[in-house]
matplotlib code that plots the C-alpha trace (Angstrom):
import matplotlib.pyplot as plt

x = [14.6, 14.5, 15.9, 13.2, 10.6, 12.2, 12.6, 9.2, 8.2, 10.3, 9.0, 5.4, 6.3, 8.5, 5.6, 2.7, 4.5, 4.0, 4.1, 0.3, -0.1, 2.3, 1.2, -2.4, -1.1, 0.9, -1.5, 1.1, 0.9, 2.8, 5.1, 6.6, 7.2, 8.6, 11.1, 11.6, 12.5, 15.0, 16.6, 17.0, 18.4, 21.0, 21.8, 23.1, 24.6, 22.5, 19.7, 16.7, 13.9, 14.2, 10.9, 9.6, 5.8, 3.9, 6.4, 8.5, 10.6, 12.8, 16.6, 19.1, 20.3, 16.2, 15.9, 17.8, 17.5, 13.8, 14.2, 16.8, 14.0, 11.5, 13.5, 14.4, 11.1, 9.6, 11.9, 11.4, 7.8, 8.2, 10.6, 7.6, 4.8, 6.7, 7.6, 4.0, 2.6, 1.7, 2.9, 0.0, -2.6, -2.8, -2.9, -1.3, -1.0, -0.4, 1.2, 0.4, 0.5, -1.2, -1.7, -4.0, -7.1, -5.8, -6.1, -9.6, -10.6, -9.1, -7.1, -9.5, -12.4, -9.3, -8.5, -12.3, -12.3, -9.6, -10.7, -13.7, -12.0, -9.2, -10.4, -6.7, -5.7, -5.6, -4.4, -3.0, -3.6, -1.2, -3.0, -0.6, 0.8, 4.5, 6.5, 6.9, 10.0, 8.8, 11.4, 11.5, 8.0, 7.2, 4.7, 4.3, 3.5, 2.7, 1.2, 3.4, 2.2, 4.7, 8.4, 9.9, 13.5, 16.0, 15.5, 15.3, 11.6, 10.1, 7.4, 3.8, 2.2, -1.0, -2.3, -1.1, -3.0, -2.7, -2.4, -5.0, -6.5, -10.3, -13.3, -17.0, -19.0, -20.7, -17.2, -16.0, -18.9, -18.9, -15.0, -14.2, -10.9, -7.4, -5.8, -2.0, -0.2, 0.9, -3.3, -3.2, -2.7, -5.9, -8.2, -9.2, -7.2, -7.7, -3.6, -3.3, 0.0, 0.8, 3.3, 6.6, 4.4, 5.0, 2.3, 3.1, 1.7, 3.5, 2.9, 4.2, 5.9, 7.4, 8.7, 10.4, 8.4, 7.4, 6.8, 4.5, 4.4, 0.4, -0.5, -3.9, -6.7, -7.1, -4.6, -5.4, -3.8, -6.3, -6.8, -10.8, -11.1, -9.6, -12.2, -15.0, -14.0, -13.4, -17.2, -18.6, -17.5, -14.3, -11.7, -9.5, -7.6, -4.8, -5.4, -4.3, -7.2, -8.2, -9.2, -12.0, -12.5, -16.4, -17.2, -15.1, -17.6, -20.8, -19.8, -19.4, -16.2, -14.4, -10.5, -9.1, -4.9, -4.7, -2.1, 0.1, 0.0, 2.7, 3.2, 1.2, 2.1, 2.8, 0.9, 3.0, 2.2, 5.2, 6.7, 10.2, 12.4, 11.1, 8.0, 6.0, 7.2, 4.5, 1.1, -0.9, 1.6, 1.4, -2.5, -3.0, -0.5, -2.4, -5.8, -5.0, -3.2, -6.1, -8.7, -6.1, -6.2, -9.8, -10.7, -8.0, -8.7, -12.3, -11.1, -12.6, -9.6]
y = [-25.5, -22.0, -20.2, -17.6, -20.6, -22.6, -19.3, -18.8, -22.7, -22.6, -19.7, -20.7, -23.6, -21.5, -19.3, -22.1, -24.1, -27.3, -29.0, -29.6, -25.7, -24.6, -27.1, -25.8, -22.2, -22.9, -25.0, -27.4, -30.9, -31.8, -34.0, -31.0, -28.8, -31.4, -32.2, -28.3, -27.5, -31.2, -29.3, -26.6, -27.8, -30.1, -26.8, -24.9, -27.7, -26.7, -27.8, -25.2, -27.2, -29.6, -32.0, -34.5, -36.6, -33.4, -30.5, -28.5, -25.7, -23.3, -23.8, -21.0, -21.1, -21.2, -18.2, -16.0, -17.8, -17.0, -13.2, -13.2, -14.4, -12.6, -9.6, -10.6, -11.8, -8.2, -6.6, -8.7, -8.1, -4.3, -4.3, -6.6, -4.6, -1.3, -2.6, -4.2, -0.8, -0.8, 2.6, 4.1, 1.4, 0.1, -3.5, -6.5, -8.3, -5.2, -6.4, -4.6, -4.6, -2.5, -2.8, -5.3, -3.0, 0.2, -1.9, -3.2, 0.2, 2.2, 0.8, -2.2, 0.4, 2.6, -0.8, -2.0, 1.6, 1.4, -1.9, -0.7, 1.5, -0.6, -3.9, -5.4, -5.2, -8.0, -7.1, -9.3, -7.5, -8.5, -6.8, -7.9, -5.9, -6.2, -4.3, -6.3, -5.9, -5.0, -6.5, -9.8, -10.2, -9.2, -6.0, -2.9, -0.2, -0.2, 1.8, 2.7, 4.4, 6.3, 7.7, 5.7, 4.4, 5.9, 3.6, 3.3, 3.6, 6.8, 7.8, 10.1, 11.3, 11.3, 12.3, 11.7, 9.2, 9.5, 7.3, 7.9, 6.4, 6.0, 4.5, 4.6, 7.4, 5.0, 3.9, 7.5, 8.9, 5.7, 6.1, 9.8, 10.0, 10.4, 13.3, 12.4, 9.7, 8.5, 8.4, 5.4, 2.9, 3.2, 2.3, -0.6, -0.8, -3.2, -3.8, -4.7, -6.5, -7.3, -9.7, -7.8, -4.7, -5.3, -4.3, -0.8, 2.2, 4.9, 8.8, 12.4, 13.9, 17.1, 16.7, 13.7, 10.2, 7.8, 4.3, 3.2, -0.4, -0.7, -4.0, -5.1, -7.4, -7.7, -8.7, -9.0, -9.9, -8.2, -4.1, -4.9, -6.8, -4.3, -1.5, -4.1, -4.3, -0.4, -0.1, -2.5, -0.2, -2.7, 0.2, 2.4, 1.1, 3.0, 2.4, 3.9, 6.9, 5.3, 2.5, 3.9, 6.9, 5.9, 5.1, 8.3, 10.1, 8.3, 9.4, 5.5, 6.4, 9.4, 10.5, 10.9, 12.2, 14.5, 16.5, 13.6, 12.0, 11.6, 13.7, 11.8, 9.8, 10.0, 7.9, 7.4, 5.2, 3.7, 2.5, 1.1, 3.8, 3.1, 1.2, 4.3, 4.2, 1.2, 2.4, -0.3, 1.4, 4.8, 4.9, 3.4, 5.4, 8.5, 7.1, 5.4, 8.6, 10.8, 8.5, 8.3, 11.6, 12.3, 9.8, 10.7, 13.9, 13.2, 11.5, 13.1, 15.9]
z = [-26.3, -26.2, -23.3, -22.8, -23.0, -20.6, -17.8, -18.9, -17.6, -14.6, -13.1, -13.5, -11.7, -8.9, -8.3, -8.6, -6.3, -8.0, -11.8, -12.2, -11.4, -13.7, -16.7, -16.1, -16.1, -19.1, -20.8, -21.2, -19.9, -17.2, -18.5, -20.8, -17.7, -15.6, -18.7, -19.5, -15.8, -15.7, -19.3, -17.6, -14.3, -16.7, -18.8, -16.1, -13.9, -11.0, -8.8, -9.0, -7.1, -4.1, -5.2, -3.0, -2.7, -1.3, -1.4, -4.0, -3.0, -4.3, -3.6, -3.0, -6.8, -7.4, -5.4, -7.3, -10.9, -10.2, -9.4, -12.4, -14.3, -13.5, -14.6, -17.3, -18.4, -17.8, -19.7, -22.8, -22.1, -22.0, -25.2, -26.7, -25.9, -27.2, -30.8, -31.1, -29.9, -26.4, -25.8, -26.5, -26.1, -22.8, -22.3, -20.7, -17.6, -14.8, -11.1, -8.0, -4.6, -1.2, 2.0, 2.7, 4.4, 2.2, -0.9, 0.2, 0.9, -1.7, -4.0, -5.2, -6.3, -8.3, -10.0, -10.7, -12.3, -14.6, -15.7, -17.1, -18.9, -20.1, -21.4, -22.6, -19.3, -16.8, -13.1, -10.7, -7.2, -4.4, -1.0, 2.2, 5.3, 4.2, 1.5, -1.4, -3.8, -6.8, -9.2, -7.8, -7.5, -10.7, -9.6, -12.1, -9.7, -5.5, -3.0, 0.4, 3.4, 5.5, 4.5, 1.9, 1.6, -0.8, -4.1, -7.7, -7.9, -9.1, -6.5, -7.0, -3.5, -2.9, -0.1, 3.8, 6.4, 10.7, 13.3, 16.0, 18.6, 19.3, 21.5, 20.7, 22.5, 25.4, 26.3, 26.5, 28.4, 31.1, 31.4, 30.1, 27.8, 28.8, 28.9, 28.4, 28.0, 32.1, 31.7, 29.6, 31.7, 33.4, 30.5, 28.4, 25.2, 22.5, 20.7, 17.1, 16.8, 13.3, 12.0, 12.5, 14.6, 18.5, 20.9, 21.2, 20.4, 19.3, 20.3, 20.0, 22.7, 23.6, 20.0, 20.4, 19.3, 21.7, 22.1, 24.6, 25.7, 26.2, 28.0, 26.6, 28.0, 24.2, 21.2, 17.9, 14.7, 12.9, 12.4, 11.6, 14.4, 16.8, 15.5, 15.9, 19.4, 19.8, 18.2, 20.7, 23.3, 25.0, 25.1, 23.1, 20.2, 18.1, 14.1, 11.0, 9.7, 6.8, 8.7, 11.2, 8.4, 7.9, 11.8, 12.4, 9.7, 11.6, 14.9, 15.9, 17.0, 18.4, 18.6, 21.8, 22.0, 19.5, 20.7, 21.3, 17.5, 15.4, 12.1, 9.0, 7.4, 3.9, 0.7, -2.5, -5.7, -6.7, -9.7, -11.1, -13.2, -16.9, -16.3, -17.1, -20.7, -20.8, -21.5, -19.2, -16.5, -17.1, -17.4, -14.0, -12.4, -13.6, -12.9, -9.4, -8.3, -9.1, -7.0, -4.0, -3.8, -4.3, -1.2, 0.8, 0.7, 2.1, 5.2, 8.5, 10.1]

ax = plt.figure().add_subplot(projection="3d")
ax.plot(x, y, z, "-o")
ax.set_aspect("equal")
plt.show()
């Protein structure tokens, strides 16, 4: 069987998570994948997937004979796609990846756009609150808020976000708003702790950053939730701009400790060296990066 055909099969199956995924994926029947995978396994003398009645997962070899794959995969796709033309035709199946409640906001209507636009091209949209690594996941091109590592991938900013801390008007004319940090303490504050985030909020001060361990009646695992709560008038709550931009805008909300916020932080759109030689990449790169910029540059000061 065909090597290619047979990475092809087994990563359907790694990244469905089970045979009758990856046959329906593949529009194979399941019987094929489950004999392409066992070829494969026999091939190479190794055990890729640990199967049993309700599970199937990935062993160590899997782990990295998937990423291999993947990779490898993409770069046939991308030597395909330039011999058949696709340098200057956009289309394809594009990966990418946001923040969660960025890529709600703003990266979702830049995509919906492009699509309209670009009819060839099928997007698969990966929105969560970690950073995903691009190769091994098999994503074209990503947006990352705040300083970015030293990497490979080629980066385009767009704009910068803050982090500020808010309360609706009633709460802030029935409790008035703090006026430094030691002040804190005394208020109701409403604490956003992520997976991977701890409860504390973090501050400007005397030019040196500061982490503040807030202790909040109430925790939330959930940055919509926490401006809900700040809206309803519970306390103050410390979110990312772009988040409480439109209730900002409204006047449903108000920013209290300006002087005491960190620098912004910065927005890039991200891409791996060489991907932009691929039309379907290089188009959205250019058509995301102008609508980041447009809306970001419309957040409230």
């Amino acid at each position: 069987m065909n090597r290619f055909h047979e990475m092809t099969v087994f990563l359907a199956v790694a990244e469905a998570g089970s045979f009758a995924a990856a046959s329906r994926r593949l529009e194979m029947s399941a019987p094929s994948v489950t004999r392409s995978v066992a070829a494969l396994e026999h091939r190479l003398g190794a055990l890729l997937l640990v199967r049993t009645t309700r599970s199937l997962r990935l062993t160590e070899a899997g782990q990295r004979y998937a990423a291999d794959c993947r990779r490898i995969l993409d770069e046939v796709e991308q030597a395909d796609d330039a011999a058949a033309g696709a340098m200057s035709a956009p289309r394809g199946a594009l990966g990418i990846t946001a923040p969660a409640l960025f890529g709600e906001l703003h990266v979702m209507p830049a995509v919906l756009g492009y699509l309209r636009e670009h009819r060839e091209v099928s997007v698969r949209a990966l929105l969560v609150d970690r950073v995903v690594n691009l190769l091994d996941e098999g994503i074209d091109v990503a947006v990352r808020i705040g300083a970015l590592p030293d990497s490979t991938l080629t980066a385009v900013p767009v704009g910068h976000v803050r982090r500020v801390v808010c309360a609706s008007p009633d709460f802030l004319r029935q409790h008035g708003a703090p006026q430094d940090l030691d002040a804190l303490h005394r208020f109701c504050t409403i604490t956003a702790a992520m997976e991977g985030r701890g409860p504390q909020w973090r501050f400007l001060q005397d030019g040196e950053a500061r982490r503040l361990n807030v202790e909040s009646q109430l925790t939330v695992t959930s940055f919509q939730a926490a401006v809900m709560a700040a809206r309803e008038g519970w306390g103050l709550t410390q979110v990312v701009s772009y988040q409480v931009a439109r209730h900002l805008a409204s006047g449903a909300l108000e920013v209290v400790l300006r002087d005491f916020e960190l620098p912004p932080m910065p927005v890039h759109v991200v891409y791996p060296e060489g991907r932009k030689s691929s039309a379907k990449v290089r188009s959205f790169v250019e058509f995301c990066v102008q609508a980041l910029r447009r809306d970001l540059a419309a957040l409230p000061a």
